[in-house]
C-alpha positions as CSV (number, residue, x, y, z in Angstrom):
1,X,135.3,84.3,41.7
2,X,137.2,85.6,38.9
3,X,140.2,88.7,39.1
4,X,141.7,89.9,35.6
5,X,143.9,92.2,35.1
6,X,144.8,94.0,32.5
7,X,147.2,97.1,31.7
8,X,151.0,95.8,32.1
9,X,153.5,96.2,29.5
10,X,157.0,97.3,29.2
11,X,157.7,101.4,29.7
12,X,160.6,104.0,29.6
13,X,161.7,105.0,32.8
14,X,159.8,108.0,33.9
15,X,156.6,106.6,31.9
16,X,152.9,105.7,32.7
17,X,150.8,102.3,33.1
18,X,147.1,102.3,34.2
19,X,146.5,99.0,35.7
20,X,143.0,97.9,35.9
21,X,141.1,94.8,37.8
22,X,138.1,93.6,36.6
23,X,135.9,91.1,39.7
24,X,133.2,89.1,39.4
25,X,131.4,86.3,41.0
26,X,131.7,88.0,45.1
27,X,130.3,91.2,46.6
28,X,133.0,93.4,45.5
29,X,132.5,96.3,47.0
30,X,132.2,94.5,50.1
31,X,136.0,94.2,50.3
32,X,139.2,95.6,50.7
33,X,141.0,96.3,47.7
34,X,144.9,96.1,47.1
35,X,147.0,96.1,44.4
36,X,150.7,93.9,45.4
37,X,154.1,93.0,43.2
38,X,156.1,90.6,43.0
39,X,159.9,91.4,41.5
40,X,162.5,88.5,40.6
41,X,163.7,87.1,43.3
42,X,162.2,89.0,46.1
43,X,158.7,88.7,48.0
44,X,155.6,89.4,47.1
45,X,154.8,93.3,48.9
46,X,151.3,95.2,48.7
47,X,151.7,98.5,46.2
48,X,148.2,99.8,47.3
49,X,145.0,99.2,49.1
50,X,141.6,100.7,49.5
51,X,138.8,100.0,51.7
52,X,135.6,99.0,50.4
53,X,134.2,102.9,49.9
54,X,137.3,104.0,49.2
55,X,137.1,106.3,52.3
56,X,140.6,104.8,53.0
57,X,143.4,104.5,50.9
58,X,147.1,103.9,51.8
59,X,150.5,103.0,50.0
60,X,153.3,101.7,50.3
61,X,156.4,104.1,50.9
62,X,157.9,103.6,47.2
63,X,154.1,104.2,45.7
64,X,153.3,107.3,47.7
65,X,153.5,110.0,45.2
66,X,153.5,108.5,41.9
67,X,150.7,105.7,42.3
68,X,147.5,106.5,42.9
69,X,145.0,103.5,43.8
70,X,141.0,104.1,42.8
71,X,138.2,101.4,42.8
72,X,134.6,101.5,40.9
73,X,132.0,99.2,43.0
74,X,129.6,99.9,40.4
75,X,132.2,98.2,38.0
76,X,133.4,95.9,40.6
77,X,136.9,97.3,39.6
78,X,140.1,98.9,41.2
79,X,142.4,100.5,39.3
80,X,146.2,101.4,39.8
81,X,147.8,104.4,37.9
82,X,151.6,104.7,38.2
83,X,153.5,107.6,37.0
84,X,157.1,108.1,37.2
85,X,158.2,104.8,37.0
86,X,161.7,103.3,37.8
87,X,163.4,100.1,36.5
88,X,162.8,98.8,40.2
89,X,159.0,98.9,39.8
90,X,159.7,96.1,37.4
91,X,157.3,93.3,38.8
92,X,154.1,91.5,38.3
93,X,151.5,93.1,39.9
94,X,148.7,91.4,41.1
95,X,144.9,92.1,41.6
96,X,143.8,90.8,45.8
97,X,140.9,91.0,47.2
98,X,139.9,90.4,51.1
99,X,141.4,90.7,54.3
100,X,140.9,92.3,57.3
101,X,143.4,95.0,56.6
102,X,145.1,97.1,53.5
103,X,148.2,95.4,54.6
104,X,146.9,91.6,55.1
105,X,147.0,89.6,52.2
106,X,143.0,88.7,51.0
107,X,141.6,85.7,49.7
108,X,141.3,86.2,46.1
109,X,144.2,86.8,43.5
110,X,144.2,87.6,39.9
111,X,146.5,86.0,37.6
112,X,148.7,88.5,37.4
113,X,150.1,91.1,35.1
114,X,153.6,92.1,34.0
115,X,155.3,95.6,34.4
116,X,158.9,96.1,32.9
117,X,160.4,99.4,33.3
118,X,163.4,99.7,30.9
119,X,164.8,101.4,28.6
C-alpha cells in the first residue's frame, strides 16, 4: 500500500494549491477517500472525504466553499483544490484512505504534504 502526495507549497493569502494523492497496492476505489490536516500544535481534523463513487462528498465547516474534494478510480487518485486560502489553513495535509465513514479516520496514510499560507 503506498499514498503520495504531492501539491503543497507555500501561498499568498487568498491563493490556490491543488493537492493530489496518488494510491497504489489496494482496491482504491473500493474506499472512502478523505483528505485531513494537521496545524502546529493542534489535532489532526479531516478537510474532506468522498465515498468510493464519489456519489457523496462532505466537508468540513472551514472547507465548505473554497475546497472542493474529487477522486479518479481509474487513477486511483483523489484530489483536493483549495481556493481562498487563509494563514490558518497552514498545515500538513495528509492523504487517508478507509473507514467506515467520511469522518472516521481509515487505515492508510500518506506521508504527508506541507501547506503554508503566508505572506
Amino acid at each position: 500500500v503506498q499514498l503520495v502526495e504531492s501539491g503543497g507549497g507555500v501561498v499568498q493569502p487568498g491563493g490556490s494549491l491543488r493537492l493530489s494523492c496518488a494510491a497504489s497496492g489496494f482496491a482504491f476505489s473500493e474506499y472512502i477517500a478523505r483528505w485531513s490536516r494537521q496545524a502546529p500544535g493542534k489535532e489532526r481534523e479531516v478537510v474532506a472525504g468522498i465515498s468510493q463513487t464519489g456519489g457523496v462528498i462532505a466537508y468540513n465547516d472551514f472547507a465548505l466553499g473554497r475546497f472542493t474534494i474529487s477522486r479518479d478510480n481509474a487513477k486511483s487518485s483523489v484530489d483536493l483544490q483549495m481556493n481562498s486560502l487563509k494563514p490558518e489553513d497552514t498545515a500538513v495535509y495528509f492523504c487517508n484512505i478507509g473507514g467506515s465513514g467520511i469522518w472516521d479516520n481509515g487505515d492508510y496514510w500518506g506521508q504527508g504534504t506541507q501547506v503554508t499560507v503566508a505572506s
